[in-house]
C-alpha positions as CSV (number, residue, x, y, z in Angstrom):
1,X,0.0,0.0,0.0
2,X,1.4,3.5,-0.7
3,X,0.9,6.6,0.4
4,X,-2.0,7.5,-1.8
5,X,-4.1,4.9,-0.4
6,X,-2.9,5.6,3.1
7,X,-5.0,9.4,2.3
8,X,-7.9,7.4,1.1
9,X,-7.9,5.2,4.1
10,X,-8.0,7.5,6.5
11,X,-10.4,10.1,5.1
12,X,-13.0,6.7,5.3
13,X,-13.4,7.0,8.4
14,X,-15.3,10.6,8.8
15,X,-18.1,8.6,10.8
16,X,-18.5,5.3,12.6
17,X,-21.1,3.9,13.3
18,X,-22.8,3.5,16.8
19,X,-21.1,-0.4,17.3
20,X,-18.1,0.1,16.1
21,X,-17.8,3.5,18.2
22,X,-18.5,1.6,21.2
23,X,-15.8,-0.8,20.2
24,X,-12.9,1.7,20.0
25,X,-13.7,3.0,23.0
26,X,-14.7,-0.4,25.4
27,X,-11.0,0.0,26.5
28,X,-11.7,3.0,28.5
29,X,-14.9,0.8,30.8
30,X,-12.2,-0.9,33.1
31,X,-9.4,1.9,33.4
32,X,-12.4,4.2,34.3
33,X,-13.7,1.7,36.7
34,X,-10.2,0.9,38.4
35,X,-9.3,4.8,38.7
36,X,-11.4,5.5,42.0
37,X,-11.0,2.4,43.4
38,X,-7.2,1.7,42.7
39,X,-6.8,5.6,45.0
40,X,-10.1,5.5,47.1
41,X,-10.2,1.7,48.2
42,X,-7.1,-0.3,47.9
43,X,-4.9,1.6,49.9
44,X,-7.4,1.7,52.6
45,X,-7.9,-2.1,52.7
46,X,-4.4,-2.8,52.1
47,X,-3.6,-1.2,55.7
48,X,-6.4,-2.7,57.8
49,X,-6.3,-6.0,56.1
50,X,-3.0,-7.1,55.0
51,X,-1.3,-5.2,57.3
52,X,0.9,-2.9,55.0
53,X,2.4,0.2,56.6
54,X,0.4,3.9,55.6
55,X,3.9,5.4,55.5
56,X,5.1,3.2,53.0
57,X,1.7,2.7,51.0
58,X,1.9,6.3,50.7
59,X,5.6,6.5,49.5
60,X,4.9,4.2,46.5
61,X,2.0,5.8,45.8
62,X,3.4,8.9,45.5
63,X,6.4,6.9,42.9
64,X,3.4,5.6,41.1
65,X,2.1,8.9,40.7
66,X,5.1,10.4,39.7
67,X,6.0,7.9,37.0
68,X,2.3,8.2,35.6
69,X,2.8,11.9,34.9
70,X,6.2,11.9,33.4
71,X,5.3,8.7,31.6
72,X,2.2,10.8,29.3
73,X,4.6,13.4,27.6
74,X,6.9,10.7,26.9
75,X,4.9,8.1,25.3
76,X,2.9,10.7,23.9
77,X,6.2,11.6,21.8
78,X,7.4,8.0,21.4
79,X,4.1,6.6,20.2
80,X,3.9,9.9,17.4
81,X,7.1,8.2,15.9
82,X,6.2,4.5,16.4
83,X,6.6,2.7,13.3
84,X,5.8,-1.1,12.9
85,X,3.4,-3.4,10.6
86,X,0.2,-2.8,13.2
87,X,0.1,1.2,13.4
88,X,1.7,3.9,15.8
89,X,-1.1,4.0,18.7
90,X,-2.0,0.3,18.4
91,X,1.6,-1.8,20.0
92,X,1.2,0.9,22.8
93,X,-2.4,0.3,23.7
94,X,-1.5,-3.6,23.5
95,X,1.5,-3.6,25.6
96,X,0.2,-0.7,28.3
97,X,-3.8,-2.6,28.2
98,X,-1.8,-6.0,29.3
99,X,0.6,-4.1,32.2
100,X,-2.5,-2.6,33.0
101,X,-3.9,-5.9,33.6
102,X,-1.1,-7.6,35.4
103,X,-0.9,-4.4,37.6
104,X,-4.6,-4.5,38.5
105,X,-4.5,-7.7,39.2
106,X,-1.7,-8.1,41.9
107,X,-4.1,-4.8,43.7
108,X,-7.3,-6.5,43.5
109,X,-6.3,-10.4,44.1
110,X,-3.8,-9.8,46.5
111,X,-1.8,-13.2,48.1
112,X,-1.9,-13.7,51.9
113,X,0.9,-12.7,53.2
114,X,1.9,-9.7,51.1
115,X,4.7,-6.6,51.4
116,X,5.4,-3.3,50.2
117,X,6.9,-5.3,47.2
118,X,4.2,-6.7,46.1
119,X,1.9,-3.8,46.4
120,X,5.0,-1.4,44.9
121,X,5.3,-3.8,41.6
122,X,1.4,-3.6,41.3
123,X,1.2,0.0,41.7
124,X,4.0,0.6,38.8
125,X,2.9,-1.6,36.4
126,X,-1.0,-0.6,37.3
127,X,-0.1,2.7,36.7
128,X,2.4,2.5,33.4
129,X,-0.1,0.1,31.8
130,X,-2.5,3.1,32.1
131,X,-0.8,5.5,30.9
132,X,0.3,3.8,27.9
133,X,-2.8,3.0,27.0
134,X,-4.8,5.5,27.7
135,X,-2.2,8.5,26.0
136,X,-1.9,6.6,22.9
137,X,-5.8,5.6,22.9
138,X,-6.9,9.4,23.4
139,X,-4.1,10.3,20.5
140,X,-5.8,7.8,17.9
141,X,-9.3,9.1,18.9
142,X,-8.3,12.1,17.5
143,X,-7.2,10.5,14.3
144,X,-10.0,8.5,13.8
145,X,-11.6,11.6,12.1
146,X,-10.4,15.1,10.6
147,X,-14.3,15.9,11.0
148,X,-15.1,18.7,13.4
149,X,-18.0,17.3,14.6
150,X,-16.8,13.6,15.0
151,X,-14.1,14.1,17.0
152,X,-16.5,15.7,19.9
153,X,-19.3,12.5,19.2
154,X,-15.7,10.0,19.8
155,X,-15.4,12.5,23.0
156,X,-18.5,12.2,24.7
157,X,-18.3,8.4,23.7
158,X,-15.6,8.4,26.4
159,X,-17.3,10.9,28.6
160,X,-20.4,8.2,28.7
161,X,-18.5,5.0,28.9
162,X,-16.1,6.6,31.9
163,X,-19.4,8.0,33.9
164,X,-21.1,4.7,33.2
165,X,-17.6,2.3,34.6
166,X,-17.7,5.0,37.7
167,X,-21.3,4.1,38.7
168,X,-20.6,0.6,38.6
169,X,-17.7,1.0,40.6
170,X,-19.2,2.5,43.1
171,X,-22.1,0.3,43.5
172,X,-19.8,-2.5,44.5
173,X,-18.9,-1.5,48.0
174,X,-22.5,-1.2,48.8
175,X,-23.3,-4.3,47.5
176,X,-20.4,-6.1,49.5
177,X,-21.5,-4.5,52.6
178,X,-25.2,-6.1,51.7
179,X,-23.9,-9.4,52.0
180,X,-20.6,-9.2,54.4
181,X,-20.4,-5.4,56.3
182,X,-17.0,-3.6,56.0
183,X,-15.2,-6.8,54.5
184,X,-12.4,-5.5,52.8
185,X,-11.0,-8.3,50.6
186,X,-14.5,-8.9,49.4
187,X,-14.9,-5.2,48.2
188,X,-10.9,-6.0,46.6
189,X,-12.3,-9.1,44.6
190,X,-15.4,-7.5,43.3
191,X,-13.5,-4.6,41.9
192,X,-10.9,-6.6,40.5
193,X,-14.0,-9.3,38.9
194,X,-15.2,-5.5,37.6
195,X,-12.0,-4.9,35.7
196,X,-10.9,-8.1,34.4
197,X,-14.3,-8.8,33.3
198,X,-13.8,-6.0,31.4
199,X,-10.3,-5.0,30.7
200,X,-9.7,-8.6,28.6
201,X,-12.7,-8.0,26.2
202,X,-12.5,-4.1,26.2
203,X,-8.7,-4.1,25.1
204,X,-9.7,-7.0,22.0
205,X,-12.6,-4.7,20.9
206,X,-10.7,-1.6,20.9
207,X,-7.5,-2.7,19.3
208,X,-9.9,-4.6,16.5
209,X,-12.1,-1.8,16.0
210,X,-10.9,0.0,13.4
211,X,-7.8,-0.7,11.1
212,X,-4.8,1.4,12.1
213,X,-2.4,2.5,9.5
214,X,1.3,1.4,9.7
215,X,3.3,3.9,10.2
216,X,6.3,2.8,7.8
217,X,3.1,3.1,4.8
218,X,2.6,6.9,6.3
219,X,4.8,9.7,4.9
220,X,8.3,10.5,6.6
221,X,6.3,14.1,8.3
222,X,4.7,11.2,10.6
223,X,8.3,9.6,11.4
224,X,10.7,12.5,11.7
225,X,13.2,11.9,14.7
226,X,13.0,12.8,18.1
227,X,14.3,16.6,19.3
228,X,13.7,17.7,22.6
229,X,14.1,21.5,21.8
230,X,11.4,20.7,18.8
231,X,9.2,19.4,21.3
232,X,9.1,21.6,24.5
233,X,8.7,24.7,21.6
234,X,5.6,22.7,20.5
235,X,4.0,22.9,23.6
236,X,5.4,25.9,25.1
237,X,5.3,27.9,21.9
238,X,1.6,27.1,20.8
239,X,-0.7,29.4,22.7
240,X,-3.8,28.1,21.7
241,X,-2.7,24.5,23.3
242,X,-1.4,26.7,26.6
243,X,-5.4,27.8,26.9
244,X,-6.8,24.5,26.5
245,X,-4.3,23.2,29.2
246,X,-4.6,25.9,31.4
247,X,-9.0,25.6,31.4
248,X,-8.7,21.6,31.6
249,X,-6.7,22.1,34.6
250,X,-8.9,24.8,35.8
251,X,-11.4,22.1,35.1
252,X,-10.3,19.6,37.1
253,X,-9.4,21.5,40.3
254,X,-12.7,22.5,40.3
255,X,-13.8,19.5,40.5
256,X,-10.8,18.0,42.6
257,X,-12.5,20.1,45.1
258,X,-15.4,19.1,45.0
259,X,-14.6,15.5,45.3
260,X,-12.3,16.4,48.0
261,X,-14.9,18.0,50.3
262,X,-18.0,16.3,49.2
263,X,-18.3,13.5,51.8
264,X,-17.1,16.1,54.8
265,X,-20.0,18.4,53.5
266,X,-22.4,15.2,54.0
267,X,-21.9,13.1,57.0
268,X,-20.7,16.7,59.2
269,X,-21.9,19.8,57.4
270,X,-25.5,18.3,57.3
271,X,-24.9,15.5,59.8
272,X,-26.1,12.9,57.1
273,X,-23.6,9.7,57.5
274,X,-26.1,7.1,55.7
275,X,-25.9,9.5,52.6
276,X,-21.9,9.4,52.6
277,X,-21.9,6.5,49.4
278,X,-25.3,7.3,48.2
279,X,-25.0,11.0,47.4
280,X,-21.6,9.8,44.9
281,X,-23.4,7.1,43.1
282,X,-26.7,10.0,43.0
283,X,-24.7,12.6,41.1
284,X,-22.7,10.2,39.0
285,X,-25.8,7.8,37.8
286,X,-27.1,11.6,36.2
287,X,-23.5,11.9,34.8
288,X,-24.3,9.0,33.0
289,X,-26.1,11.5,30.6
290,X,-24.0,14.2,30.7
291,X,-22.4,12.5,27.4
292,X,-25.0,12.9,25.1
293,X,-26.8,15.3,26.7
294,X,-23.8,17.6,26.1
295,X,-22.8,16.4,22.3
296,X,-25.7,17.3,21.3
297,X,-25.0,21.0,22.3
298,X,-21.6,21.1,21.3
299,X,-22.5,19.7,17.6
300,X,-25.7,22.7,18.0
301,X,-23.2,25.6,19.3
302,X,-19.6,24.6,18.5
303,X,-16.8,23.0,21.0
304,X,-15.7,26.5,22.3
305,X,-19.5,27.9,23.1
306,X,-20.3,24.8,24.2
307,X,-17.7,24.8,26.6
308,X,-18.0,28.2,27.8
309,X,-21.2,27.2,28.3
310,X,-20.7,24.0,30.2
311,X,-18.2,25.7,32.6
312,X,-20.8,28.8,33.2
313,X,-23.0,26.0,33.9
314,X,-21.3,24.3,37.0
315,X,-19.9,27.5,37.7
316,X,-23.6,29.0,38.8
317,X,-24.3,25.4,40.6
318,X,-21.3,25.6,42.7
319,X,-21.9,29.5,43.5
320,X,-25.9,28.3,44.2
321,X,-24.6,25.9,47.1
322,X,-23.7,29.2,49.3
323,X,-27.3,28.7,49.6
324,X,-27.3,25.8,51.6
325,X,-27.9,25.9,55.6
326,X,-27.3,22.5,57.3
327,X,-31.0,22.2,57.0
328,X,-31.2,22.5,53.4
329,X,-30.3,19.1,52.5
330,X,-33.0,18.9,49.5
331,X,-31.3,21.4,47.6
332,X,-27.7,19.6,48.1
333,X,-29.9,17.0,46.4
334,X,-30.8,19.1,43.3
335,X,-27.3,20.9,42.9
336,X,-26.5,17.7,43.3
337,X,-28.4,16.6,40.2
338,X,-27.7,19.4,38.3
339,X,-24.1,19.0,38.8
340,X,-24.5,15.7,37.3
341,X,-26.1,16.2,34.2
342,X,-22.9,19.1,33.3
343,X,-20.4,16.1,34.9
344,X,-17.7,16.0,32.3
345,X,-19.1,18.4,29.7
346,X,-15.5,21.1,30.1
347,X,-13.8,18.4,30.0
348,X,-15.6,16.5,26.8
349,X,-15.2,19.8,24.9
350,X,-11.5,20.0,25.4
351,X,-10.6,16.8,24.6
352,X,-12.2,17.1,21.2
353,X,-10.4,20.8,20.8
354,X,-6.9,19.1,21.4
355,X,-7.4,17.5,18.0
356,X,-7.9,20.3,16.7
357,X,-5.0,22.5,18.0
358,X,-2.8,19.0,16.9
359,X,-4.4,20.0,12.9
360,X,-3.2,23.2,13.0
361,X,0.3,22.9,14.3
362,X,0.6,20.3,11.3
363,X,-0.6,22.5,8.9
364,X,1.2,25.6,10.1
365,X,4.4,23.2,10.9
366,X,4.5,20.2,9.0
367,X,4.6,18.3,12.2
368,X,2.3,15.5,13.6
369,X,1.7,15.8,17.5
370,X,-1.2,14.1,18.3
371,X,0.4,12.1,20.5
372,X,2.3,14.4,22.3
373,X,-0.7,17.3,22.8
374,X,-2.9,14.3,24.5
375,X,-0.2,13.5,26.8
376,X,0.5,16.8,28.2
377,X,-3.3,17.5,27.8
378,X,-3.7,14.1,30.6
379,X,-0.7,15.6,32.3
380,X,-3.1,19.0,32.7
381,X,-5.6,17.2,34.2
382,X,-3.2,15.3,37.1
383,X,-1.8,18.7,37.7
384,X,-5.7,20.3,38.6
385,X,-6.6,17.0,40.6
386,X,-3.3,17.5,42.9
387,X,-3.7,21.4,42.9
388,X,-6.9,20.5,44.2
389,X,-5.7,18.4,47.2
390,X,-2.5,20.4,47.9
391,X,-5.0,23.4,48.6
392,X,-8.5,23.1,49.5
393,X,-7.5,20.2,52.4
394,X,-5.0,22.6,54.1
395,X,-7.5,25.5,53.4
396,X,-10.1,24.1,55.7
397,X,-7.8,22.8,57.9
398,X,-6.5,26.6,58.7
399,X,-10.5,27.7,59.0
400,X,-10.4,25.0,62.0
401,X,-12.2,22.6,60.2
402,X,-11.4,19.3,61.8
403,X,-12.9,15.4,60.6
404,X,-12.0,14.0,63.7
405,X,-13.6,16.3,66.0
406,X,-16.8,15.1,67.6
407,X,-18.0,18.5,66.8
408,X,-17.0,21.5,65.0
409,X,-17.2,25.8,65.5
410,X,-19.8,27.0,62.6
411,X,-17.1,29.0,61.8
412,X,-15.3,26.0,60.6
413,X,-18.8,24.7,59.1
414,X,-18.7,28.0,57.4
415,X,-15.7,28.0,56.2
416,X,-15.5,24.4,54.8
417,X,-18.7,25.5,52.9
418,X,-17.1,28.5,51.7
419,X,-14.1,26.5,49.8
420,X,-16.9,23.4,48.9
421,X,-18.7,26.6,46.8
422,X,-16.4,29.2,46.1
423,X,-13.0,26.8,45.0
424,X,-15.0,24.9,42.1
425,X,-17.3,28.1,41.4
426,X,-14.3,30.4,40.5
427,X,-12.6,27.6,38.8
428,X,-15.1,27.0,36.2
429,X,-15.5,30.3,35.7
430,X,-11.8,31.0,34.8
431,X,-12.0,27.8,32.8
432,X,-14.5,30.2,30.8
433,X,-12.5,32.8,30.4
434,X,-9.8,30.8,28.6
435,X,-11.8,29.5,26.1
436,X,-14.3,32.3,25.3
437,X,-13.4,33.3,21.6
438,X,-11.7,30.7,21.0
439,X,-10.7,30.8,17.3
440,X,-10.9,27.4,16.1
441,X,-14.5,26.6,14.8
442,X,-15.8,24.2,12.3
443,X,-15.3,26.2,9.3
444,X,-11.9,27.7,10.1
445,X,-11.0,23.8,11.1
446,X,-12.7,22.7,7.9
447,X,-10.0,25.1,6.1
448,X,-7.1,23.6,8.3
449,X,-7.8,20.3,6.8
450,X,-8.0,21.4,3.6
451,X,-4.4,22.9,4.0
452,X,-3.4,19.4,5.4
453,X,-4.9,17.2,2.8
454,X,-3.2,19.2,0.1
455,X,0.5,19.3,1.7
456,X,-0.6,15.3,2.0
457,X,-0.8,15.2,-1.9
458,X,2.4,16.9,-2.7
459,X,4.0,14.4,-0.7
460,X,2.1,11.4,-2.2
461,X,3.1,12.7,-5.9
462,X,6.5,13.4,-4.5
463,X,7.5,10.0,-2.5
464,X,5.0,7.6,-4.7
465,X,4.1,8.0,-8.1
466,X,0.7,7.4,-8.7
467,X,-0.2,4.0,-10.1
């Protein structure tokens, strides 16, 4: 096959269909549903149970993290120059989809008996396998299509399948504690059943979902060698990725906060303990629609109105929850509905845009960096969940907030109120500001690949004659 029928191939798929859609993103069900456990759960159990120290549970968590974020930029890169016989994103989705696996699987079916080695070889190859996969799997969904509109229904595809993988996560504990109360290996073997049921399945559908060019049939622009000078300028010199990155992680602190505070806000702001894992799997089962719900306006207004409106959206929930009194716990339930129909929409809108940014660099440069703009983009996103913890915990903390008090000041109440509003509230609203006039809509973008397709040509008549 030569180059010429590489451009064919690839401008085939504009749309797939609703089966084949789910297909290419199934792989994103069980690293979805292993995320909040693998952070929320295991470490937990791990320390009552099996007797593993918090100190050192902490430390390698901490690696794991660590590892995950540099990882991104750097398979990102690697997988933009991959060339062998199955594709670019494909041998990375494989090989990080099976450490995922093996890494999920030492967490969740953990041996009697077990150490900090153990748990530290789990953690590593949990969290590699992720990142492989998921960076090069986000970089081919925004391959999939050149069409404006496609790349946000591939989006919200993900949006839908992660919300849906979240509520099934979380229904698990309170279905162990149904049948055995506060058993902690039980809650580690249903989550790990979740994933591998899953994970084995998801990862043959994805990979066998749509056919993957090889990269040594693409043109040389999609192999040229490695410079880290080239690279850093393509991030740090393109302003319009710099905006989408600073509002995803604008984004995500907002809702880092949220997530942070949201069970202090139920069992002691309002005194409502028997809500603690009901009012999570509430808001999420609404995110289930969010998806959809929120395609449909971004295909009616465009990604960047749609997301301007999306963060304007939660950004008047949050600032409605200054409303609340501790005996107000009926609208905590609406906000909390409300917050879960807009749960993800920001965030849907700016994964499509990173596509987008990618097809302008290459037209303006020459250069193809998928890859590399959806690995910093997931870096953005770790960076606004840890902002999140590294500030609104200590916030509260110096208002006299205190969990383990038997009771606390209504300053304190206050005050952890104050932050569970204001910190997501002002977030989303600078998420806003970064995006608003955003110049990149369908018809400019429609121009852009115009502009590509032809540079694509010249190369075609210049590497392969035409048959």
């Amino acid at each position: 096959m030569h180059y010429r029928s590489f451009a064919r191939q690839r401008s085939r798929y504009q749309k797939l269909d609703a089966w084949r859609l789910f297909r290419f993103t199934a792989l994103a069900v069980p690293i979805y549903a292993a995320a909040q456990p693998v952070i929320a759960f295991v470490p937990a159990i791990l320390a009552r149970n099996y007797g593993i120290p918090l100190a050192g549970l902490g430390l390698v968590y901490l690696i794991g993290q660590v590892v995950n974020s540099l990882l991104d930029p750097v398979i990102g890169a690697l997988s933009d120059r991959t060339r062998s016989r199955f594709g670019r994103r494909k041998p990375w989705i494989a090989g990080g989809g099976l450490l995922f696996i093996a890494g999920a699987s030492m967490l969740f079916f953990p041996p009697a008996g077990i150490g900090l080695g153990w748990v530290s070889v789990g953690v590593l190859l949990y969290y590699t396998g992720a990142s492989a996969a998921q960076t090069a799997l986000l970089a081919w969904s925004g391959e999939i299509s050149g069409n404006y509109n496609e790349r946000t229904r591939i989006a919200s595809q993900f949006t839908l399948l992660s919300s849906s993988a979240l509520v099934l996560a979380l229904l698990l504990p309170a279905l162990a504690d149904q049948v055995r109360p506060d058993d902690g290996p039980l809650r580690l073997t249903l989550f790990g059943v979740l994933v591998l049921v899953t994970a084995v399945p998801g990862l043959l559908l994805t990979l066998t979902a749509v056919p993957e060019v090889p990269a040594s049939e693409a043109p040389e622009p999609f192999a040229e060698p490695f410079s880290l000078g080239k690279t850093l300028k393509a991030i740090f010199g393109n302003a319009l990725l710099l905006r989408v990155l600073a509002a995803d992680a604008a984004v995500t602190a907002g809702q880092g906060v949220r997530t942070a505070l949201l069970l202090f806000i139920v069992t002691i702001y309002f005194g409502r303990p028997e809500w603690a894992a009901g009012f999570f799997l509430l808001q999420y089962s609404f995110g289930v629609l969010a998806g959809p719900l929120w395609r449909r306006i971004g295909l009616l207004l465009g990604k960047s109105r749609a997301a301007v409106l999306a963060e304007l959206t939660q950004a008047a929930i949050n600032f409605g929850l200054l409303l609340l009194t501790p005996d107000r716990f009926g609208l905590m339930m609406v906000l909390a509905v409300a917050q879960g129909l807009s749960q993800g929409s920001g965030n849907l809108m700016l994964r499509s845009m990173v596509a987008d940014v990618a097809d302008l660099h290459r037209a303006e440069t020459g250069e193809d960096r998928v890859g590399l703009y959806y690995s910093v983009f997931s870096v953005s996103m770790k960076l606004g969940s840890a902002l999140a913890l590294g500030i609104a915990l200590p916030l509260v903390s110096a208002f006299g907030f205190d969990p383990k008090a038997a009771t606390n000041t209504p300053e304190a109440l206050n005050a952890l109120l104050l932050v569970f509003a204001l910190g997501p509230a002002l977030a989303h609203t600078l998420a806003a500001a970064l995006v608003h006039r955003f110049p990149l809509d369908a018809s400019q973008h429609a121009e852009i690949r115009r502009q590509i397709e032809a540079r694509d040509d010249v190369y075609a008549a210049v590497l392969v004659p035409a048959e």
